[in-house]
N, CA, C and O atoms as a printed pandas DataFrame, in Angstrom:
     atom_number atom_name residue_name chain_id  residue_number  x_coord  y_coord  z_coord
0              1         N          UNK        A               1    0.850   -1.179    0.000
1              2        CA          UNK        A               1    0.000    0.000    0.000
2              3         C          UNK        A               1    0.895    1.242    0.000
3              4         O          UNK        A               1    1.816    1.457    0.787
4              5         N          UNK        A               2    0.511    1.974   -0.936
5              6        CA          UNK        A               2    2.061    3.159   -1.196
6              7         C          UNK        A               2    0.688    4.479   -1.121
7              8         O          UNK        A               2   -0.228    4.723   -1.905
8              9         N          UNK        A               3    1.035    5.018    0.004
9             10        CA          UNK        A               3   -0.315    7.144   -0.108
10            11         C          UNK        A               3    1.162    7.849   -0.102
11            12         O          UNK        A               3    1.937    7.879    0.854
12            13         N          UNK        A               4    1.349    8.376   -1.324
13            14        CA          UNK        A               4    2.205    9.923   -1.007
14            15         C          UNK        A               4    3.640    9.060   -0.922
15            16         O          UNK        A               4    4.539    9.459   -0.182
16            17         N          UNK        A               5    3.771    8.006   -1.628
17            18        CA          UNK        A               5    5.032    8.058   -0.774
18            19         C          UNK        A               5    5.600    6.956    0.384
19            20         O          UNK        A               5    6.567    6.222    0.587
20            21         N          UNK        A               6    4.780    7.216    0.777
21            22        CA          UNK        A               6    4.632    6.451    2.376
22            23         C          UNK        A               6    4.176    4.990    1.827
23            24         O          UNK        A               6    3.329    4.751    0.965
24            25         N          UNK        A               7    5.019    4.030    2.611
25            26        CA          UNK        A               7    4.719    2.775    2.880
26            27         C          UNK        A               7    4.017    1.816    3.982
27            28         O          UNK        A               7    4.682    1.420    4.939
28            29         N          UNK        A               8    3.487    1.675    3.919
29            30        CA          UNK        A               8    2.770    0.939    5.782
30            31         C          UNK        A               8    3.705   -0.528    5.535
31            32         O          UNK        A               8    3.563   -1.403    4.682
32            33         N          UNK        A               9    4.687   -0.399    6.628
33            34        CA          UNK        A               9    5.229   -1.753    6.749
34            35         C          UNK        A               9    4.295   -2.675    8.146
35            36         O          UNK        A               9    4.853   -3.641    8.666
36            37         N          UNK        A              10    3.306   -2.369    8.479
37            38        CA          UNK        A              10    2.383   -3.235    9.705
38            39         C          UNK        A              10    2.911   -3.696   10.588
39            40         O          UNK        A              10    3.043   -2.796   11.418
40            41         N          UNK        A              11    3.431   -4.837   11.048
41            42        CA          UNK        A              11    3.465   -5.379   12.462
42            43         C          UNK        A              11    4.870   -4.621   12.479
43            44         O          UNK        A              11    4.973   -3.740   13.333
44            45         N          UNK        A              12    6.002   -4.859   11.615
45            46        CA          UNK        A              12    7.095   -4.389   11.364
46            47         C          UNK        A              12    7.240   -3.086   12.621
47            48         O          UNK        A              12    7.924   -3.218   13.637
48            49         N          UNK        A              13    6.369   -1.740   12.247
49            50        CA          UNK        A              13    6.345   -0.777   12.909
50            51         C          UNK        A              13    5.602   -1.056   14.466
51            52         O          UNK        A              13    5.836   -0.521   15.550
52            53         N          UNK        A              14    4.813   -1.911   14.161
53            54        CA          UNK        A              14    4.260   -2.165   15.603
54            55         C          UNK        A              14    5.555   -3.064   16.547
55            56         O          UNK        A              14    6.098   -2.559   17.529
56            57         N          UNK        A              15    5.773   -3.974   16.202
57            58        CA          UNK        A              15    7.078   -4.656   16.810
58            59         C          UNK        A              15    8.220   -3.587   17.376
59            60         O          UNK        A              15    8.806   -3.813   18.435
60            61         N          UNK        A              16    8.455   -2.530   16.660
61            62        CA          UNK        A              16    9.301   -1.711   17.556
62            63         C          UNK        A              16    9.333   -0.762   18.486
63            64         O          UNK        A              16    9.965   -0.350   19.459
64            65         N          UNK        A              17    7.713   -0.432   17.301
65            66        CA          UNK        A              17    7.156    0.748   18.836
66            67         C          UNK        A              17    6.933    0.326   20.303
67            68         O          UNK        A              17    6.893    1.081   21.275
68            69         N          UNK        A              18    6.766   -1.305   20.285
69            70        CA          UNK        A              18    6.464   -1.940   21.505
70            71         C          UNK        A              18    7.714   -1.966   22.064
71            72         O          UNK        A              18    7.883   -1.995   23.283
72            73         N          UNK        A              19    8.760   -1.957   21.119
73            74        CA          UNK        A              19    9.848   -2.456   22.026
74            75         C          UNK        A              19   10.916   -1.369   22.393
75            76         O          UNK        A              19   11.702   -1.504   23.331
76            77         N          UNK        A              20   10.869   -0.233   21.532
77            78        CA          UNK        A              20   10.680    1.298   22.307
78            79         C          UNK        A              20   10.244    1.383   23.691
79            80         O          UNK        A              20   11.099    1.423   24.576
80            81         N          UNK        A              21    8.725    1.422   24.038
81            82        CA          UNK        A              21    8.175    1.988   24.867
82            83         C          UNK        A              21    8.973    0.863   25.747
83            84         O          UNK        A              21    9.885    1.371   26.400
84            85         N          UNK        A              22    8.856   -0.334   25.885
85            86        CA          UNK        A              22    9.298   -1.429   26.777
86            87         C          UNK        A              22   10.711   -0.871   27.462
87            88         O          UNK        A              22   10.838   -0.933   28.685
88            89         N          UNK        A              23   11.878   -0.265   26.533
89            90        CA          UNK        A              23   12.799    0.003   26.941
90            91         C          UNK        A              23   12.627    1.340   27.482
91            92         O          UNK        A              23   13.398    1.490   28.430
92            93         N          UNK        A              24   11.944    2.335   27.262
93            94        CA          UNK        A              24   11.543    3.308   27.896
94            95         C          UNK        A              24   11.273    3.073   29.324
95            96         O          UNK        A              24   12.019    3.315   30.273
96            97         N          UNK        A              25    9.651    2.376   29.334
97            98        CA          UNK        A              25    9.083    1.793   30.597
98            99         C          UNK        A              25   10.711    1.502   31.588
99           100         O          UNK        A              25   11.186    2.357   32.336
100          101         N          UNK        A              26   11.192    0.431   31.399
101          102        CA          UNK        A              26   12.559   -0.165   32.167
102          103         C          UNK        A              26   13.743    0.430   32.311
103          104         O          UNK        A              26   14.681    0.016   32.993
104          105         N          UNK        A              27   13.695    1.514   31.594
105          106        CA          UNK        A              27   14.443    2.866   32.016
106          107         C          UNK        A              27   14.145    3.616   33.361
107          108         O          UNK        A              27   14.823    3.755   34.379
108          109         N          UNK        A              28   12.805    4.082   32.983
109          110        CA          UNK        A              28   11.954    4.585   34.113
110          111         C          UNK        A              28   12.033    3.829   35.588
111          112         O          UNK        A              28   12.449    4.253   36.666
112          113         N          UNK        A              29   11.486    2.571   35.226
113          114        CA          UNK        A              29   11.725    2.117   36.652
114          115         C          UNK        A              29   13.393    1.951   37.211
115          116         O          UNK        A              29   13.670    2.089   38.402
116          117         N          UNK        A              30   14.183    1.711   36.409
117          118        CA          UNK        A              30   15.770    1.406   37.156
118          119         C          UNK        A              30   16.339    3.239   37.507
119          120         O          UNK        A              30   17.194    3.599   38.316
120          121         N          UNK        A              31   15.695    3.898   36.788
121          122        CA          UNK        A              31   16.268    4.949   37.212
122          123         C          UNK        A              31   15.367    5.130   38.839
123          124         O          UNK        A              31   16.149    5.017   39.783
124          125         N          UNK        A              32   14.138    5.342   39.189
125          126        CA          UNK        A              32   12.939    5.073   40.111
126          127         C          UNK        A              32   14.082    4.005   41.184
127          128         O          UNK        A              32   14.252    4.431   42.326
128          129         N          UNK        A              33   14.776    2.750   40.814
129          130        CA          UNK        A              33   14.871    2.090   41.886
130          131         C          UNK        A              33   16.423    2.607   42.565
131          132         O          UNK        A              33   16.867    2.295   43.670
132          133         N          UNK        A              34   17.072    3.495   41.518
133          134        CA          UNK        A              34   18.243    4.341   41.851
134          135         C          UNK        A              34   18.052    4.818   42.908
135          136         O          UNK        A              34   18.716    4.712   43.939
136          137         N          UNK        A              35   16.766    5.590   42.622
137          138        CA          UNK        A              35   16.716    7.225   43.424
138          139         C          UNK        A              35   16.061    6.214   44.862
139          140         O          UNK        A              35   16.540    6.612   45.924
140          141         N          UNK        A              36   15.640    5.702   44.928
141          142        CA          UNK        A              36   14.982    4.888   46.257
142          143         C          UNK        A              36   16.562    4.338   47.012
143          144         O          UNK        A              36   16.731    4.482   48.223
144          145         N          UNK        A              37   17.410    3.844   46.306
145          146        CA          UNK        A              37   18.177    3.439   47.334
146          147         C          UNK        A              37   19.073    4.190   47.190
147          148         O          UNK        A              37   20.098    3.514   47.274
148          149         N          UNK        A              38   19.422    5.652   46.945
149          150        CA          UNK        A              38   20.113    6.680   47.311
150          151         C          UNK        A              38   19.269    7.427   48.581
151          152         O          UNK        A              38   19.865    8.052   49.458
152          153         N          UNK        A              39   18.017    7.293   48.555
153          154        CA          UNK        A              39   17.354    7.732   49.767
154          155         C          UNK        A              39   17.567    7.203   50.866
155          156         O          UNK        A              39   17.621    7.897   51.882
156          157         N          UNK        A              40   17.721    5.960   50.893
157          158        CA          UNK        A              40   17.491    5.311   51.495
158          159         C          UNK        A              40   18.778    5.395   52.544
159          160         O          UNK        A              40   18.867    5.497   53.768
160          161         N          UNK        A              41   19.628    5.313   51.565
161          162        CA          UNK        A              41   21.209    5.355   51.888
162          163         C          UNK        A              41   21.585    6.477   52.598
163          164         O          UNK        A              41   22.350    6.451   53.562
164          165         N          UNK        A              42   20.752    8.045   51.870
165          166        CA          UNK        A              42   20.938    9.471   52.760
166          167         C          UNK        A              42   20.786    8.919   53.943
167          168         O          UNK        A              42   21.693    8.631   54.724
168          169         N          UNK        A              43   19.219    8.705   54.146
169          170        CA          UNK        A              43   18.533    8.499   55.531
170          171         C          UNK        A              43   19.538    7.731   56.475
171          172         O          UNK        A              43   20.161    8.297   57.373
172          173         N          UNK        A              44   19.624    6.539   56.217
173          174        CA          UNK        A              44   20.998    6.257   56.910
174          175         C          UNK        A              44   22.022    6.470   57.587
175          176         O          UNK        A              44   22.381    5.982   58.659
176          177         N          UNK        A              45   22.615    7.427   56.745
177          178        CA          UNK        A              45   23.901    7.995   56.755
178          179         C          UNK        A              45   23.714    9.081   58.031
179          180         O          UNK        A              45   24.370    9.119   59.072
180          181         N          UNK        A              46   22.269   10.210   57.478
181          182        CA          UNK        A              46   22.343   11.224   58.245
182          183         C          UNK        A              46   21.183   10.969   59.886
183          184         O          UNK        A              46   20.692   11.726   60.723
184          185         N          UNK        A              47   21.184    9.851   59.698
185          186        CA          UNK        A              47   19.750    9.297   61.020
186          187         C          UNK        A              47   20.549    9.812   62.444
187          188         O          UNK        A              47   21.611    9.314   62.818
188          189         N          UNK        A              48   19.927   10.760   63.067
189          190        CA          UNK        A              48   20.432   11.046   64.296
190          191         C          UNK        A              48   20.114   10.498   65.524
191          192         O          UNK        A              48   19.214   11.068   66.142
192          193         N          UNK        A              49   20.650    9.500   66.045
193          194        CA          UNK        A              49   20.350    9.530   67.289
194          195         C          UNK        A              49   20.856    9.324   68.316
195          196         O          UNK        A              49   22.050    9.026   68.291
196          197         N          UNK        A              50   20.044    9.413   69.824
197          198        CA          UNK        A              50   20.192    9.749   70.920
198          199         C          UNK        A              50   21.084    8.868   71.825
199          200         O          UNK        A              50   20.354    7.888   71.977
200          201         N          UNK        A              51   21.954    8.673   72.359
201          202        CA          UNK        A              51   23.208    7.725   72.664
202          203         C          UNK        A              51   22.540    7.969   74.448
203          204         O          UNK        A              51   23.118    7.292   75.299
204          205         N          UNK        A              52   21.837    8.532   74.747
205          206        CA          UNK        A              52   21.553    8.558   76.118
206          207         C          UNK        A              52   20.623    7.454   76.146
207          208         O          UNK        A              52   20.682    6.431   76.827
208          209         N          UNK        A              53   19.239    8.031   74.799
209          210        CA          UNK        A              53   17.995    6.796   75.158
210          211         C          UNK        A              53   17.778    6.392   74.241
211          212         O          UNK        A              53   17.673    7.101   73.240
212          213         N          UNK        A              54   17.595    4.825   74.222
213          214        CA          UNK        A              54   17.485    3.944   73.151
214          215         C          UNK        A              54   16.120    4.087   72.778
215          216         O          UNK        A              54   15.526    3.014   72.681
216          217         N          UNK        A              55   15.183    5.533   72.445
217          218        CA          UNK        A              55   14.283    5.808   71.828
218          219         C          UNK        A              55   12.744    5.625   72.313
219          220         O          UNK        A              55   11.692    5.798   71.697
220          221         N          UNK        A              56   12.985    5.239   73.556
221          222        CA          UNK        A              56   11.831    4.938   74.342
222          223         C          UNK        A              56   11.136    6.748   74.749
223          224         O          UNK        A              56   12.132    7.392   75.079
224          225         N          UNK        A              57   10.382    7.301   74.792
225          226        CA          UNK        A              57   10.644    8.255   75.307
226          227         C          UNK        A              57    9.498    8.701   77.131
227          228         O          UNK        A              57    9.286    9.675   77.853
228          229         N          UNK        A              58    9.185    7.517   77.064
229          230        CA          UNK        A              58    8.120    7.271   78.369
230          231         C          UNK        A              58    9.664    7.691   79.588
231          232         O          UNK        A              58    9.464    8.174   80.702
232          233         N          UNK        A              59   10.886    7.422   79.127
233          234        CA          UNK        A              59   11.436    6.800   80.723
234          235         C          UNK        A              59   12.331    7.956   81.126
235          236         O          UNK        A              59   13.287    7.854   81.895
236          237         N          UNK        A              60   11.759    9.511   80.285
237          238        CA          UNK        A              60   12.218   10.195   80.455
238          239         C          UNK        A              60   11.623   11.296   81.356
239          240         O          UNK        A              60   12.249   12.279   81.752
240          241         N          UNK        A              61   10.112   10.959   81.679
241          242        CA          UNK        A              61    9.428   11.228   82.515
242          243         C          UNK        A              61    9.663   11.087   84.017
243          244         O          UNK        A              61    8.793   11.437   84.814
């Protein structure tokens, strides 16, 4: 089928657009599981605590 020029190659174009978006999609999430365990890792790093009380805070009453 030839309009203008243009060819419709069918599944051809569908087969890649799927496999485009697929690598897109799995981009998205590994970058997503980056940023989670750089958070995670801040939190960590900068977690302050109290060397007097092991977080109870009743026994300070």
């Amino acid at each position: 089928m030839d309009i203008m020029g243009l060819e419709f190659q069918g599944l051809a174009n569908l087969s890649n657009a799927l496999l485009l978006m697929l690598l897109g999609m799995v981009g998205i999430f590994v970058v997503m599981a980056v940023l989670l365990v750089v958070i995670v890792l801040l939190n960590k790093a900068t977690d302050k605590k109290d060397k007097n009380n092991s977080g109870d805070e009743k026994t300070q009453q």
